[in-house]
N, C-alpha and C positions, 0 to 999 in steps of 0.2 A: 523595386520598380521606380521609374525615374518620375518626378513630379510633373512631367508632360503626358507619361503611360497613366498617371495614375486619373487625372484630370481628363484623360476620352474614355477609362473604363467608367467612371463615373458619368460622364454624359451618357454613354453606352446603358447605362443603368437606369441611367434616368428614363431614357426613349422606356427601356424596356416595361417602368413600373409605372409610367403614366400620368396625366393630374390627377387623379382620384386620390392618392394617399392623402394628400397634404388636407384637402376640402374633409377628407372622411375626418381625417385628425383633429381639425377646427369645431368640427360639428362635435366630435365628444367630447373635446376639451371645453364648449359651451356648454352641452348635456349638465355633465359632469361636473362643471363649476356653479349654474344658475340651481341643477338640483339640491346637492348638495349641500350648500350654507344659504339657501334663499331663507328657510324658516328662521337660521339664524338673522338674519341683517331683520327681519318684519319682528321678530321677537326684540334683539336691540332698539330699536326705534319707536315701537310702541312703550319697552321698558322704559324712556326716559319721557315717555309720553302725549307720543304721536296718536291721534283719533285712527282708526283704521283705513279713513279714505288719505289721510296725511303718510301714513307708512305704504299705502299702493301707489302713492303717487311718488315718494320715494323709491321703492322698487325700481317703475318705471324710469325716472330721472338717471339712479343708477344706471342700470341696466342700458341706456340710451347712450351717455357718456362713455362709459368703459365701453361700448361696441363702435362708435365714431373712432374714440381713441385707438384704438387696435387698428383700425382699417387705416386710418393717418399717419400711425409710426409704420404700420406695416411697409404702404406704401411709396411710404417718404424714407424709409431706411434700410430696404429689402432686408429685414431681419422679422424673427418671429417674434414680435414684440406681443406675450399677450400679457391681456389687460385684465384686473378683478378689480371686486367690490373690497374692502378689509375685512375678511372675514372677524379676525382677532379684535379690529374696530369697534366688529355688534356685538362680540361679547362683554366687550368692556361697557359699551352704552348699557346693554341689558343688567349686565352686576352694579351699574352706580346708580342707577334708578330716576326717577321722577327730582331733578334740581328746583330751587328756586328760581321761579321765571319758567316754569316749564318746557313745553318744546320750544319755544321760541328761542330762550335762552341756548337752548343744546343746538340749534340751527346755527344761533350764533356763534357756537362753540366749531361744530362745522365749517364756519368760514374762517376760522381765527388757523385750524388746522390745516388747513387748504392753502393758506396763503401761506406758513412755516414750510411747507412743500416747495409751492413757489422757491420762498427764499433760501431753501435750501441748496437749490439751484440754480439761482442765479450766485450767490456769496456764497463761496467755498468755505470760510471759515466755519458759517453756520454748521455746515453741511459734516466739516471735521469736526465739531464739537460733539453733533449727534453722534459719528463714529467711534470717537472716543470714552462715550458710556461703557463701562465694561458689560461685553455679551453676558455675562453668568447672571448680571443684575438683571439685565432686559428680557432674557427668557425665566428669569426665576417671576419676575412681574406677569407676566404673560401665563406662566404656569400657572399663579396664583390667581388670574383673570378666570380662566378655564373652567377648574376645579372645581367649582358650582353647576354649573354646567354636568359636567365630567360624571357627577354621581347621580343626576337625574333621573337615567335610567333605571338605577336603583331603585327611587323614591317610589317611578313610575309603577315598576313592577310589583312594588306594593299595593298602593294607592290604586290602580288599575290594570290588575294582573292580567285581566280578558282581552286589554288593547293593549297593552304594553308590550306582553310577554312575546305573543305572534313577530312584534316589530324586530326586538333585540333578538330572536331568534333569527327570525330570516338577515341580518344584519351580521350575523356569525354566519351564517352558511353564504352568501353570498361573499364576505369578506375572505372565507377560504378559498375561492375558486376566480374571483376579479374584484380586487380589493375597490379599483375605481368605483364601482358599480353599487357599494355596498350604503354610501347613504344615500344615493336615489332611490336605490330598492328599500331603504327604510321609511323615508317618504311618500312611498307609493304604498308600502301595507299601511302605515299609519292613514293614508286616507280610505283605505280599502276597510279599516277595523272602525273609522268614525263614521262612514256610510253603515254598515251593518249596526252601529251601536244606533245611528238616526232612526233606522229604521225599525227597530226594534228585536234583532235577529241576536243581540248579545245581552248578557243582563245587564240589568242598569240601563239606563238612554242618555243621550249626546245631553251636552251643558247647553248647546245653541242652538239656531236653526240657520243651516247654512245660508246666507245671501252670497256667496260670489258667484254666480252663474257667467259666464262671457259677455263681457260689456267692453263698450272700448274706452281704453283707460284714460284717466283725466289727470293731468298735473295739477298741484293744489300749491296755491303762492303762499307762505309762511314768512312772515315779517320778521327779519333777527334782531334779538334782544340780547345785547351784550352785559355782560356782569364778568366780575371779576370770580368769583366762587367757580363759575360755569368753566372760565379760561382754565383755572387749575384743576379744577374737577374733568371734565374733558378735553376741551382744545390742546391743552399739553400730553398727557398719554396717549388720547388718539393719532396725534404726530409721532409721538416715540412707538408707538405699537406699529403703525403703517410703518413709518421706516424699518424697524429691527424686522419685524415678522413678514413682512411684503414686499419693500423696495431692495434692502439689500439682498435676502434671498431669490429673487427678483434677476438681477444683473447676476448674479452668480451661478443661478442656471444658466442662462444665455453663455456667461465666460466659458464655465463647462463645456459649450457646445461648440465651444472655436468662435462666436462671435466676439464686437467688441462694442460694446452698445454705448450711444454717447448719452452721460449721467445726467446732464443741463438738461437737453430738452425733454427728455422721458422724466426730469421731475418736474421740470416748468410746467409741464403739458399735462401732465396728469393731478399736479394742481392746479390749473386753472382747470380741472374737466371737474375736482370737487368744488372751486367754487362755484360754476355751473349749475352743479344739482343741487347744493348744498339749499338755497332757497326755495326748493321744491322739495325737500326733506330727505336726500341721500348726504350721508355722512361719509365717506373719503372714496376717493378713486385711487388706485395704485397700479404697481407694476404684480402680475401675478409671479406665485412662487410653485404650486401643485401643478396647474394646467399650462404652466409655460414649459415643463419637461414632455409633456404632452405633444406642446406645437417643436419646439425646438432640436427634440431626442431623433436619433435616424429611423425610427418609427415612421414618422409623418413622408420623408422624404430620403433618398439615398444622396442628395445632392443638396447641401447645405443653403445653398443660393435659391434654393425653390420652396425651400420652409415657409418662408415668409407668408406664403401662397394659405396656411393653416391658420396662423395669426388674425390675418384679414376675414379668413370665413369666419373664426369665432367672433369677430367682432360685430360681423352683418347677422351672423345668427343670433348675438344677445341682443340687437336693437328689435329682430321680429320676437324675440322672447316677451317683449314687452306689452305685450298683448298679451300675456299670463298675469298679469301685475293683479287685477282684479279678483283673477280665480285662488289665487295663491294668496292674497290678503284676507279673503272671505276663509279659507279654508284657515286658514291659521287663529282668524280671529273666533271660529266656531270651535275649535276643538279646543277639549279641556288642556289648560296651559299645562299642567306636568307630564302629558303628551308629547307635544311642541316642544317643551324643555329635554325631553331624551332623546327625541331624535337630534336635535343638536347637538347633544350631548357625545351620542356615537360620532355623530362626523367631527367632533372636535378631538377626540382621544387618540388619534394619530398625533395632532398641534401638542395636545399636553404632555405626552410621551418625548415627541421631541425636545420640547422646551425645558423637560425635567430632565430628561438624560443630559444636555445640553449645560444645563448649572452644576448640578451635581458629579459629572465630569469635570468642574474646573477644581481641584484641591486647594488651592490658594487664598480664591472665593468663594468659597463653597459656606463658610457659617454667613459672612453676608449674605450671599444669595439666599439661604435658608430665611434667615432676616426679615428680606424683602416679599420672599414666597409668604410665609404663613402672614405677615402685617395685610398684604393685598389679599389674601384667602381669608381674611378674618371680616370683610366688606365694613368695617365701619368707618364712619367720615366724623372730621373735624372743619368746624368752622365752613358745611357745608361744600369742603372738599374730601373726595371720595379715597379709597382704599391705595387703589392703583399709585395715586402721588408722593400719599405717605410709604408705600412699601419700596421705592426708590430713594426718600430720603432716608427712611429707617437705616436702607443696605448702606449707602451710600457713605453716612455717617461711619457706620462700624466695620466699612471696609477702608477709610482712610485713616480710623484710629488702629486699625492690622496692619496698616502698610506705617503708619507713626511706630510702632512696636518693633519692627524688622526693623529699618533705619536703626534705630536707636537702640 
């Protein structure tokens, strides 16, 4: 068919399937993305030592940013640009812990992140430098981020077989029949088994007593305090994580899809949307990499040009999400943490899977990456910087004394 036939059978398509796809698509692909890792980013953020109204007013800020964003690129670039929070982001805040200078300090690490985004953007060389990391380092880091996380479930089902077991069970049955679906639906038994436990319907009773009832949510201003420990402790892998795990997968969906999405201003723009929140306690805004196959796949739409149209919902729909900010920080902060830690744990073991196939596929690098995995799986910090930095220089080292060996 000639490129003019093919171009009216697709309008022809388009009349025939409606706006409804696109709007339905956006709407899951928020469902699906705020369900799914919210516990994560509220568990990140309190790990490094947010109060609970500080980590809801981060949600909020989040969740406000990345929905403006999506609707701005959307409409300013008829593309499906969607937008997330770094999931990978909160698990690394959550595994480095509470810094010197507390949250404030990690606020300021936030912006230190935000703005490497920027400059990413704007100066190319930056921008080649971060490409130039070898992938097997950067997902072997990421894997080794995880992997705490990852066995959670395990711990849980020990430690709380009555609430746990229900979770990862329906988390397996749901993951067979729509895999999307499967950590909101762990989320939702997990608060279904901490209601029954409150009330006294399971043995044993709740650690807390729920406060998040629906209140409308407050942004909370956090003053940044900069250190140097904090920059290498997070502000640097936070950037390498949002880039490697977010932004480039990110564009690479979209390429996939026939678009050609411009790299400057979707990084400019979604750094300055983390410095934004970044003083109200959200830690990075990005380009999404799950829910962008969501808005962009010919799922949402048969006509490429009209995707866009799913982008923008998701975006308007995480800004009204934002009025869960309260409910979801109460809930999180009442229920026993190695709860909380499994259900993350399930919606991360797709990431870790990837990111470990991902190294361990590369033969070349494959002992560095090993290297870098177990140094960042092993969480200890030096000089008050965290695992993540050293397991990059670990690789990094003993993958240019591999490549000094072959030369020579």
């Amino acid at each position: 068919m000639s490129a003019e036939g093919q171009a009216v059978g697709r309008d022809v398509g388009a009349k025939a399937v409606g706006p409804w796809p696109p709007v339905l698509a956006g709407l899951l692909a928020a469902v699906v993305g705020y369900g799914s890792s919210f516990a994560i980013v509220l568990q990140g953020l309190i790990g490094v030592g947010a109060t609970p109204a500080q980590a809801e007013s981060g949600l909020l800020a989040l969740g406000t940013m990345m929905g403006l964003a999506a609707v701005v690129f959307g409409l300013r670039y008829r593309m499906p640009v969607a937008i997330a929070w770094s999931t990978p982001g909160a698990a690394l805040l959550a595994a480095t812990g509470v810094i010197e200078g507390g949250f404030a300090a990690a606020v300021g690490a936030f912006i230190v992140a935000g703005a490497l985004v920027v400059l990413a953007g704007l100066w190319k060389p930056l921008g080649r430098a971060v490409l130039a990391i070898p992938a097997p380092l950067a997902n072997a880091m990421l894997a080794g981020v995880l992997l705490s996380f990852c066995i959670a479930p395990v711990k849980a089902v020990a430690e709380v077989p009555m609430m746990a077991l229900p979770v990862v069970i329906g988390w397996v049955v749901v993951t067979r029949f729509a895999r999307l679906y499967a950590a909101p639906a762990a989320v939702v038994i997990a608060a279904l088994m901490y209601a029954l436990a409150a009330y006294g319907m399971l043995p044993g009773s709740a650690t807390a007593t729920f406060q998040g009832g629906w209140q409308w949510p407050i942004l909370e201003w956090v003053t940044p305090a900069f250190s140097w420990s904090a920059m290498v402790s997070i502000a640097l892998p936070l950037f390498l994580v949002t880039m490697a795990s977010q932004n480039i997968p990110g564009f690479a969906v979209l390429r996939a899809n026939g678009y050609e999405p411009p790299s400057a201003p979707l990084l400019v723009g979604t750094g300055i949307s983390t410095l934004i929140a970044a003083p109200f306690g959200g830690h990075a805004v990005n380009l999404a990499a799950i829910t962008a196959a969501i808005c962009a796949g010919p799922d949402a739409h048969p006509d490429p040009k009209r995707r866009y149209i799913a982008a923008v919902t998701s975006g308007a729909a995480y800004v009204a999400m934002g009025i869960l900010a309260p409910f979801a920080a109460g809930f999180i902060t009442a229920s026993p943490p190695i709860l909380i830690e499994a259900v993350a744990g399930l919606a991360l073991l797709g990431a870790f899977g990837s990111s470990s196939l991902a190294f361990l596929n590369a033969p070349r690098e494959r002992n560095a990456a090993l290297v870098t995995f177990v140094t960042t799986a092993s969480g200890f910090s030096v000089f008050g910087i965290g695992a993540a930095f050293w397991g990059l220089v670990a690789g990094g080292i003993v993958l240019a004394l591999h490549r000094l060996g072959r030369q020579a």
